[in-house]
C-alpha positions as CSV (number, residue, x, y, z in Angstrom):
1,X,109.8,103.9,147.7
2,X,113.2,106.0,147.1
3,X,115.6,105.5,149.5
4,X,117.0,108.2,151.9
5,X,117.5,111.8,149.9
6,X,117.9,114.7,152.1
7,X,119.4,115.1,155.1
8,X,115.7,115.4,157.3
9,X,115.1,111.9,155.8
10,X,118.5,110.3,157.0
11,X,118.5,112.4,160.5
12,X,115.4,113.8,161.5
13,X,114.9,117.4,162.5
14,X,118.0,119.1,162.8
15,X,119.3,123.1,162.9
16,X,122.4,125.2,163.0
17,X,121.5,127.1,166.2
18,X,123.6,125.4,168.1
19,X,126.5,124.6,166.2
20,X,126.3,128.8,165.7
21,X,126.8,129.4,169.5
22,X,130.1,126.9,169.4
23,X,131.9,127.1,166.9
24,X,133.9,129.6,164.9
25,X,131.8,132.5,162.9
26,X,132.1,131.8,159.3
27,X,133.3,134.4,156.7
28,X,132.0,135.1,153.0
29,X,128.9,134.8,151.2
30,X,126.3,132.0,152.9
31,X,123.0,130.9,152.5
32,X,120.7,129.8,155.2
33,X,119.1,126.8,153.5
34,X,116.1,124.5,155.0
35,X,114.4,121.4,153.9
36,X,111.2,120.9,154.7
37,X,108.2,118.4,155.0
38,X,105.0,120.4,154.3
39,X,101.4,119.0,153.6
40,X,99.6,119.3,150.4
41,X,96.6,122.4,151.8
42,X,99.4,124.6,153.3
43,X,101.6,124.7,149.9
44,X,99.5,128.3,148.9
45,X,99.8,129.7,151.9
46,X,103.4,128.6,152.1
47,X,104.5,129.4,148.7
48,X,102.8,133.2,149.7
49,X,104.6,133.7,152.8
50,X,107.9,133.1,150.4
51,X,107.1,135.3,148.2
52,X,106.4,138.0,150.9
53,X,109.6,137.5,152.1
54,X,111.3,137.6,149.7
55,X,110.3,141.3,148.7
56,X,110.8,142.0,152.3
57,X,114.5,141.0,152.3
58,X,114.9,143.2,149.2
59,X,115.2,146.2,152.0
60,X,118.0,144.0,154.2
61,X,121.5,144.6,154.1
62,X,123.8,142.0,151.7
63,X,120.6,140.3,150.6
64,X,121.7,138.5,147.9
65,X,118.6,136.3,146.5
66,X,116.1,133.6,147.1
67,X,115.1,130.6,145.5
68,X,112.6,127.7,146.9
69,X,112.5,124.6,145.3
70,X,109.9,121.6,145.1
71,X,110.9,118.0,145.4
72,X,110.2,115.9,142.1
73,X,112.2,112.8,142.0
74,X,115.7,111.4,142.1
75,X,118.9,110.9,140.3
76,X,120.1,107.4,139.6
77,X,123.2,107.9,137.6
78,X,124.3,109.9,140.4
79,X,125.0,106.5,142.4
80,X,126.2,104.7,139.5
81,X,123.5,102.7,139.2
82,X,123.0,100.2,135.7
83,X,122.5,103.0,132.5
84,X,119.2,100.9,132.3
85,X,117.9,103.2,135.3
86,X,118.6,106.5,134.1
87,X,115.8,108.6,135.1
88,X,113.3,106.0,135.8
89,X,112.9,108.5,139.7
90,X,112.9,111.6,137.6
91,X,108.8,112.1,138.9
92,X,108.4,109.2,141.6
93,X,108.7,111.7,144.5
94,X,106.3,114.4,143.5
95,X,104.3,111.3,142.1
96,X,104.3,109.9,145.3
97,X,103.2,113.0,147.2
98,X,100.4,113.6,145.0
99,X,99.1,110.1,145.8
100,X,99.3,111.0,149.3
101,X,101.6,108.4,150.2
102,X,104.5,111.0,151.1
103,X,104.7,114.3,152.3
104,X,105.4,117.3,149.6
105,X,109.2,118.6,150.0
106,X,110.7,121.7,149.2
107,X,114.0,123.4,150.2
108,X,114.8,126.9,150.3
109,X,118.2,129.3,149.7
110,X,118.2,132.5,151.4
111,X,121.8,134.2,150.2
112,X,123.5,137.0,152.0
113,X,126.6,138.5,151.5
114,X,128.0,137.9,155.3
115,X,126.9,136.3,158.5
116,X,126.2,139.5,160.0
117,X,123.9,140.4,157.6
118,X,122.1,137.4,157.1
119,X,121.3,137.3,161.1
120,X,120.4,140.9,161.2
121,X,117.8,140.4,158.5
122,X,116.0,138.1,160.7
123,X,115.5,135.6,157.9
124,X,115.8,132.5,160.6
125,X,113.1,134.1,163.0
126,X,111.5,134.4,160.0
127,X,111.3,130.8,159.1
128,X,110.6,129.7,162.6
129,X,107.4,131.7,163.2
130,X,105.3,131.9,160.0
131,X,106.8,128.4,157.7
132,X,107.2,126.1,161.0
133,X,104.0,126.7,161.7
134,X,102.6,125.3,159.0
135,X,105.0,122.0,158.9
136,X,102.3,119.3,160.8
137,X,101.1,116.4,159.0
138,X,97.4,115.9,158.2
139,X,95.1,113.2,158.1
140,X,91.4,112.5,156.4
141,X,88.3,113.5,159.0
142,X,85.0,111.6,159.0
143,X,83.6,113.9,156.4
144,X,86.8,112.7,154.0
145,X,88.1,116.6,154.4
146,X,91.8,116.9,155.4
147,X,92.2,117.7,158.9
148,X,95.5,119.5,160.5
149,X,96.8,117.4,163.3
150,X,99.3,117.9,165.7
151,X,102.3,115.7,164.7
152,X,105.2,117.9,163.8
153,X,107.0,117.5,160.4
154,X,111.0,117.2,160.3
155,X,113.2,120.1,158.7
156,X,116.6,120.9,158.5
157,X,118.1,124.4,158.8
158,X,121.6,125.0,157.7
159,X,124.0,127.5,157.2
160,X,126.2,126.8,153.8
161,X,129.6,128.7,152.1
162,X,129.6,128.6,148.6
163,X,133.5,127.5,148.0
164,X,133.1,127.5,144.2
165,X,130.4,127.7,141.4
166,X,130.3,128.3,137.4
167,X,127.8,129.2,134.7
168,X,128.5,129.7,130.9
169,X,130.6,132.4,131.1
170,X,133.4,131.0,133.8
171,X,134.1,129.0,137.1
172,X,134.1,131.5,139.9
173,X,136.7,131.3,143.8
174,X,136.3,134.7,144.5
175,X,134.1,136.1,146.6
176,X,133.2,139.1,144.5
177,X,132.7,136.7,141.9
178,X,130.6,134.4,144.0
179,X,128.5,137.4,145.2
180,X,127.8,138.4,142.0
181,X,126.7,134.8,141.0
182,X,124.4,134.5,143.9
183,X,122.7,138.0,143.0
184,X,122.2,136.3,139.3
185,X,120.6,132.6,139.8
186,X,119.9,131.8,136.4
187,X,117.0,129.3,137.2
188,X,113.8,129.2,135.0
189,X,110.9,129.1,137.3
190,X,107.8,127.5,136.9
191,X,104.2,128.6,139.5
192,X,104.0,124.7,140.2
193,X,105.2,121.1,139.3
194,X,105.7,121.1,135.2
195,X,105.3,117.5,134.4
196,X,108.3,115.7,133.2
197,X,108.2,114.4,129.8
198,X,109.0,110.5,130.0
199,X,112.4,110.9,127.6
200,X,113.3,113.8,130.2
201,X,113.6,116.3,127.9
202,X,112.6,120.3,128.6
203,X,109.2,120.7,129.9
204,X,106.7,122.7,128.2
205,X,107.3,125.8,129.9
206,X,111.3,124.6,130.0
207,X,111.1,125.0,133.8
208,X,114.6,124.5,134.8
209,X,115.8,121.0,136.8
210,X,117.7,121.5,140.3
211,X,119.6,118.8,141.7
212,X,121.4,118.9,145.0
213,X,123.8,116.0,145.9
214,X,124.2,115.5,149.8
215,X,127.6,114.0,151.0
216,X,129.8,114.2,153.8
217,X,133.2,114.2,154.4
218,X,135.6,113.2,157.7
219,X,136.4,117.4,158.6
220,X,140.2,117.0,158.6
221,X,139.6,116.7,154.9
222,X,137.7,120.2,154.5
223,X,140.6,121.8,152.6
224,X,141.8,118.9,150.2
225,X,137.8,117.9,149.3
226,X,137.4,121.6,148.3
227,X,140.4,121.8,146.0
228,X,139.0,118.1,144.4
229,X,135.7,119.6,144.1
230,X,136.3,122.9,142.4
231,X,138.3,120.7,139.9
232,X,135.5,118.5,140.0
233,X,133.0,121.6,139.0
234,X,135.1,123.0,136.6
235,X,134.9,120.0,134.6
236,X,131.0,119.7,134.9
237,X,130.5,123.1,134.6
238,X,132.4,123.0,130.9
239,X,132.1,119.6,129.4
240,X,128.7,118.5,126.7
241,X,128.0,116.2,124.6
242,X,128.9,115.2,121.6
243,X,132.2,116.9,122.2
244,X,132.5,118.2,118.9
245,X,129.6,120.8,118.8
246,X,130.9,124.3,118.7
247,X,128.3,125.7,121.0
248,X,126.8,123.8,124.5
249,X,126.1,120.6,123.0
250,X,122.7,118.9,121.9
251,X,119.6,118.3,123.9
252,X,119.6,114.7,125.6
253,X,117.0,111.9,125.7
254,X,116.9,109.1,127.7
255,X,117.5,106.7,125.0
256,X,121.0,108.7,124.1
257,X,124.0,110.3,125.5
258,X,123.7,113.7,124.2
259,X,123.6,116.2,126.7
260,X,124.0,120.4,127.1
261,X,126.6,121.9,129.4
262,X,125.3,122.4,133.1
263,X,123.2,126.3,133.4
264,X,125.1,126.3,136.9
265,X,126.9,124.7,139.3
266,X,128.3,124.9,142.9
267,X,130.1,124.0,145.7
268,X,128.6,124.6,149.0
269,X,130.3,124.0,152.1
270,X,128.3,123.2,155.9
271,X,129.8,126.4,157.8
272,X,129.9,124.0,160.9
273,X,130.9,120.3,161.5
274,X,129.0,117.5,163.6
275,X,131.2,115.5,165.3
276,X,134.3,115.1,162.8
277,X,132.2,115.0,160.3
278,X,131.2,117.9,157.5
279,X,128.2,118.0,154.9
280,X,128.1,119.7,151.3
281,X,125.4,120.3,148.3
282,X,126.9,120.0,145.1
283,X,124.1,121.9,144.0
284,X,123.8,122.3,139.9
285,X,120.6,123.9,137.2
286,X,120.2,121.7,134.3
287,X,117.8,122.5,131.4
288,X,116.3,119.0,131.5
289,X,116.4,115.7,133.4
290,X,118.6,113.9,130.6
291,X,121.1,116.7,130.6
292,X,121.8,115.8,134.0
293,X,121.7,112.0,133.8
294,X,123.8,111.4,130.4
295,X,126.2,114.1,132.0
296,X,127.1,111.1,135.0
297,X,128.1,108.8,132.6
298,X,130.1,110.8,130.5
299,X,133.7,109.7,131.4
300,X,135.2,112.7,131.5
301,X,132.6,113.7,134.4
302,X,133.2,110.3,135.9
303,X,137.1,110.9,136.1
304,X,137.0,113.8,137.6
305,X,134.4,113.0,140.1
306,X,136.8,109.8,141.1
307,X,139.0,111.9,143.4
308,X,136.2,113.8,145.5
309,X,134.0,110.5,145.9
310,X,137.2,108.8,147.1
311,X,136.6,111.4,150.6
312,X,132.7,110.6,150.5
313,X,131.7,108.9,154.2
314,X,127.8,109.0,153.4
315,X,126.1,109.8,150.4
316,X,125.4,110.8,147.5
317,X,122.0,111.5,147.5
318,X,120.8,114.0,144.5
319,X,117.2,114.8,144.0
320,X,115.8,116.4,141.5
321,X,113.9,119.9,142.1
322,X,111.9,122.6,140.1
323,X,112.2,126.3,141.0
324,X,109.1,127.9,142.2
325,X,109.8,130.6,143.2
326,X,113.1,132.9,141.9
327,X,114.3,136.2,143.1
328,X,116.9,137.7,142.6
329,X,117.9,141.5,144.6
């Protein structure tokens, strides 16, 4: 069994409505982002509904894009565990799920370009009354058919600031430049779960890898942890291995320490606190599973990630995600 991963795993249910009635209106570019529980016979009509919105929101105001990711497994190098357990989680969620001994799991990014616009669009009504319906557990009838039942299944909703993120071609602060970024995910998508190969290489269709690390941080330190984290990014975002290769670096295994620069990276900040306390995703696209996991151990990563961990109160958890679905406006 993995330990806790995602913040509807650590806390249950939880949403930003009310925090959104209290506290101060946040400015910028935000996504609305949900994780969510979801049983395996209401994936198609899920994964439709998504899609349908999606070309809907191309007609909203400061849509930016959307992206809905599936649940696969979980990073170990992430928590500094021994080198010997690099990427033995890489699969054990969705592996898991498909055994029907867990729940399937996605999450979902919905990007605007302002608060204003993202409420108008009516992206969160949205969610609550076609994709909640669908989030109730099932169970096997007499006739061994799966049966809907009436126990509810937990999600988070969340409203996030992107403070930094970087692809190839620079580290971005701005918003312009963050807008244009978030028009622009550079994720490859795959129509369902691409097996994994066991040295975590690229997948046969080279489906991209997501990972999004949950912390949180004491609020008072909003300011400081976001200076330490875009330092933190611009590191990942630029460094491969081996060092010397005059391109991105060389395709990692398992069994080495070679890895190719990050496809993306960024910084996103919870628009609202709980308590005194304030959550992120460090959320990052890697072309494969050993990209991601020789990248942790590299110490130049592992020096500049000293200073933001130093502010962590709970976390990191990072699992591992494939895109489903991608669009961009």
């Amino acid at each position: 069994m993995l330990s806790a991963t995602t913040f509807i795993s650590a806390c249950g249910s939880s949403s930003s409505d009310q925090a959104e009635q209290t506290q101060p209106k946040p400015t910028g570019a935000l996504t609305l982002y949900y994780e969510f529980k979801i049983a395996g016979p209401e994936i198609p009509n899920m994964i439709a509904n998504v899609k349908n919105q999606a070309k809907a929101l191309d007609g909203k105001t400061g849509f930016l894009s959307l992206s809905l990711k599936e649940m696969v497994g979980d990073s170990t190098m992430v928590e500094n565990l021994d080198v010997s357990l690099k990427g033995v989680l890489k699969s054990s969620y969705i592996d898991a799920a498909k055994e029907g001994r867990r729940p399937f799991f996605y999450t979902l990014y919905i990007r605007f370009d302002s608060y204003d616009n993202l409420v108008a669009s009516g992206a969160k009504e949205w969610f609550k009354n076609t994709i909640e319906p669908q989030l109730f557990a099932y169970m096997k009838g007499s006739d061994g058919k799966p049966v809907k039942t009436q126990l509810p299944l937990a999600y988070h909703q969340g409203i996030y600031k992107t403070v930094a993120a970087g692809d190839a071609s620079g580290v971005y602060t701005t918003q312009a430049d963050i807008i244009t970024f978030l028009k622009n995910q550079k994720d490859v998508s795959t129509p369902s779960y691409d097996p994994i190969p066991a040295d975590g290489t690229a997948t046969a269709n080279n489906a991209s890898i997501s990972v999004c690390n949950h912390v949180a941080i004491d609020a008072a330190n909003t300011e400081l942890v976001n200076q330490k984290a875009t330092a933190l990014l611009t590191v990942a975002q630029q460094t491969y291995q081996p060092s010397s290769n005059a391109t991105d670096g060389t395709p990692g295994t398992l069994s080495d320490s070679n890895y190719q620069k990050a496809v993306t990276t960024e910084i996103l900040q919870n628009a609202y606190t709980t308590g005194d306390i304030r959550d992120y995703l460090f959320h990052g696209v890697w072309k494969s599973v050993a990209d991601h996991e020789n990248s942790h151990i590299d110490p130049r990563f592992m020096k500049a990630a000293g200073p933001v961990g130093a502010y962590v109160v709970a976390g990191p958890w990072e699992p591992f995600y494939q895109t489903i679905v991608l669009h961009n406006s």
